[in-house]
C-alpha positions, 0 to 999 in steps of 0.5 A: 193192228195194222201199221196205218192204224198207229194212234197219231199223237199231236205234232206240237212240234211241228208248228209252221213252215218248213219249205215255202208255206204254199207248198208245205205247212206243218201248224199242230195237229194240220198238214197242208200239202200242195204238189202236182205230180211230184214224187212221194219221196220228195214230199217226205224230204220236205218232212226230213228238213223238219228233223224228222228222221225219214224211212222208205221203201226204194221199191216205192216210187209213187208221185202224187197229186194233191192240194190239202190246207190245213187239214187233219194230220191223220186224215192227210197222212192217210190220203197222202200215203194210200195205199201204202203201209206206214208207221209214225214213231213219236218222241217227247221234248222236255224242257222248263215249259213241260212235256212237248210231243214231236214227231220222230220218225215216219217209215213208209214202204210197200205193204208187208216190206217194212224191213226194207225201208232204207234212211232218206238222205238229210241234215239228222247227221250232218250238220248244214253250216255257213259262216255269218258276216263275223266269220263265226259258223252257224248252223243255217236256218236255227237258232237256240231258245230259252223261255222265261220262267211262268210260261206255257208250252202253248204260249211258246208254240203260238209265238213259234208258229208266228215266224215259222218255227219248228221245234227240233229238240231240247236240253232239259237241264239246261232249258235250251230249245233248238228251233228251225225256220224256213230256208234262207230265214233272217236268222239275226232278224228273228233272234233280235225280234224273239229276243224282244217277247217277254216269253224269252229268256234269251235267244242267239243264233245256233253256232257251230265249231270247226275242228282245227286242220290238221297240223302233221309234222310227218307221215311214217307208216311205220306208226300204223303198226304202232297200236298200243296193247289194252291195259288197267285203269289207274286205281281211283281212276277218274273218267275223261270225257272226249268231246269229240269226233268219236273212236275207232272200234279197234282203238285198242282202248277196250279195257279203258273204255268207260262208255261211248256215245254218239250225241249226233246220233244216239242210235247209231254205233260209235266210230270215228271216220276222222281220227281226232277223237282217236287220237285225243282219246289215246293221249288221255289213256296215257296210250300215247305220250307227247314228245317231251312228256314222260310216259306213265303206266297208269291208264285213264278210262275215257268216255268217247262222246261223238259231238262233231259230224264226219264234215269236222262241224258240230253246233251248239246243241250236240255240244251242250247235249254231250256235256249233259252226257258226260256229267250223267255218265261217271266223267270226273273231267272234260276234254274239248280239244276244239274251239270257237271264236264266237262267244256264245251265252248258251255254250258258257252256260253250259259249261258252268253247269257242267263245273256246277256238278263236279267236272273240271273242263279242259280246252284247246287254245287253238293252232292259230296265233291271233291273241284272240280268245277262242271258247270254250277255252275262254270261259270262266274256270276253263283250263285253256291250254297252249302248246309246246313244241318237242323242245319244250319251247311255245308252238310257233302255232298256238294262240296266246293270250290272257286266257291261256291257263298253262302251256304243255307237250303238243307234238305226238307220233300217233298210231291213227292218223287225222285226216291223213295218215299215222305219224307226227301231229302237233297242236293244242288238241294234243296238249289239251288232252294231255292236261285232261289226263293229268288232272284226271289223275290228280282227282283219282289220288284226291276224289275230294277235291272240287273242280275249282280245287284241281284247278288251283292244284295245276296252276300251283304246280306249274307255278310254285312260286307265283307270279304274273301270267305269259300270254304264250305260257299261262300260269307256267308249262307243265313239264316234268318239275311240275308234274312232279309237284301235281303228282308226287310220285310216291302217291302215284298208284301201282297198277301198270298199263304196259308190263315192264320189260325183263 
């Protein structure tokens, strides 16, 4: 079969408009093209703005001529694209309202040079943002969608393709659809008209988080020779899942690995050209110990989910789809050393399904002191962690706050460095990650336990006596005392990650 002849599904998800409608249209199984001379490649760029992935042949440098309304998909890609080869991948969005087909991927290239087909540049990979008038980041020209119980998949393209919207994908466990529109569309506009059909459960605008800047204490290079040796997991080990900007391939962290994963990219190898989610992974392996926390021998796995673009931004979505990961891949906690001012519905859906299956989730608090609450830290049963300096006092930085639930260690000398070089780094990040390992640990000594559980075990710990909660401290510090009191020593497994000296 030659490649022209690749069986054409219905572009269901395509339904509307992504560029000015004249221009270019996308409705079902219709394509309407209008150019006078314009190159191939800039017409197919018009179909990566649509969230399809996009292939060409450098060698192909065609312009075209065409005006086409609203005609048959196959017989407009066929006009299109003669006499050159081409070839459609398909994919199929589930969700509440049942299988929605989409397309994919389009490779074009010179007959028989198929392997020469080269990525077009576009949004697939990174994150397109702007700030709205609250300040909070979103992703431009989205939104995200639920549907009511009851309705149809044509129901729901019929009211897309009303306001030009473009199915991109969905989250099936938690019934959320990312939707595109036109360039420089009144997104606030569209979610409070949508948010009127008696189609839609709920719609808001695509939010985005801005990983925290980093807050280096020092640069020592000295560090960069500091790599820690693999070790063994902790007998009973409980994953920690590191939401974050990936890892390193030569981490060090191979025999602790439970898995990596790009939710940004599924098809591309995990790497971490930012640092962040290397060093959270490090700390959560107990490869690396904060100032003023005790180091242990006991390894944790980690689950390296890349949810952030090589900009420090990731949506909603990529979020949402690595928590799904997380709870489908053997993660027992979470780790989010990031956060948002925007309160979003969708996101705090998604983390109490994420506790619904077993998973404790732990936040970052944030490296600003505003006393405003940051998510998802703030969410309900979150752990959200301030920081402590190498004192062991509040880190003149971290946010405070009723919601802060306990404060630990947030300085570190780290072998790879974010943003910068290896050497000293401070921040909630660090703290986080640091709770995330201890309760980690905690659910490999009671596998038992609920997430509710290990979280009442924590604030125990660091509170044995009670008492009213610190806005800069939560419930208490984890200190050494509490540690103690979390894991008793005499329960502590007796599986070493680094061999003791002789």
């Amino acid at each position: 079969m030659t490649s022209r002849a690749v069986c054409l599904f219905m572009l269901l998800g395509l339904a509307a408009p992504v560029s000015a409608a004249e221009r270019f249209q996308v409705r079902g199984e219709r394509l309407s093209v209008r150019a006078d001379n314009e190159p191939l490649a800039d017409i197919l760029r018009l179909f990566v703005d649509a969230g399809v992935r996009v292939r060409l042949d450098p060698a192909v440098t065609a312009r075209v001529t065409v005006d086409m309304r609203d005609e048959d998909m196959q017989a407009a890609l066929a006009r299109l694209l003669d006499p050159l080869g081409y070839v459609l991948t398909w994919t199929v969005v589930q969700g509440p309202l049942g299988p929605w087909p989409r397309l994919a991927e389009i490779q074009v290239f010179q007959p028989g040079r198929r392997e020469l087909a080269e990525p077009l540049p576009g949004r697939p990979d990174q994150l397109a943002v702007a700030q709205d008038t609250n300040g909070a980041w979103v992703v431009k020209d989205e939104i995200l969608l639920s549907f009511r119980a009851g309705g149809s998949r044509e129901e729901a393209e019929r009211l897309l393709a009303q306001y030009g919207g473009i199915l991109l994908d969905g989250i099936p466990e938690l019934g959320i659809y990312r939707v595109r529109f036109p360039p420089g569309s009144n997104v606030p506009a569209l979610v409070a008209q949508l948010g009127q059909s008696p189609l839609v459960r709920a719609a808001e605008p695509h939010y985005a988080a801005a990983l925290p800047p980093p807050a280096r204490l020092n640069a020592d290079s000295s560090a960069a020779g500091a790599a820690p040796q693999p070790g063994l997991p902790a007998d009973g080990a409980a994953a920690v899942a590191i939401l974050d900007t990936g890892l390193l391939k030569d981490a060090g962290l191979a025999s602790l690995e439970a898995g990596r994963y790009d939710a940004l990219n599924p098809g591309r190898e995990l790497d971490d050209r930012q640092g962040h989610g290397t060093q959270m992974a490090l700390i959560a392996a107990g490869m690396v110990a904060p100032a003023g926390a005790p180091a242990s021998g006991e390894g944790v796995p980690v689950l390296a989910v890349r949810a952030f673009d090589d900009n420090g931004y990731a949506s909603s979505f990529s979020l949402m789809s690595a928590m799904t990961y997380a709870a489908s891949n053997g993660a027992r906690v979470v780790n989010l050393s990031w956060g948002t001012p925007a309160e979003s519905g969708f996101l705090a859906a998604a983390v109490a399904w994420v506790q619904a299956q077993g998973l404790v989730v732990v936040a970052s608090a944030g490296n600003e002191p505003t006393g405003r609450p940051l998510y998802p830290a703030a969410c309900a049963g979150v752990v959200a962690v301030a920081a402590l300096d190498s004192e062991g006092q509040p880190w003149e930085s971290s946010n405070y706050g009723e919601f802060i639930s306990v404060a630990a260690a947030g300085t570190a000398t780290l072998p790879v460095g974010y943003r910068g070089p290896p050497g000293g780094y401070a921040g909630t990040s660090i703290a986080s990650a640091w709770v995330a390992r201890q309760l980690a640990l905690y659910r490999a000594r009671h596998p038992e336990a609920t997430p509710a559980q290990a979280v009442r075990a924590l604030r125990q710990a660091v509170a044995p006596d009670g008492g009213a909660k610190d806005a800069r401290l939560g419930y208490g510090r984890l200190d050494d005392a509490a540690l103690s009191r979390l894991l008793p020593p005499d329960s502590r497994p007796k599986k070493l990650l680094f061999a003791p000296e002789k």
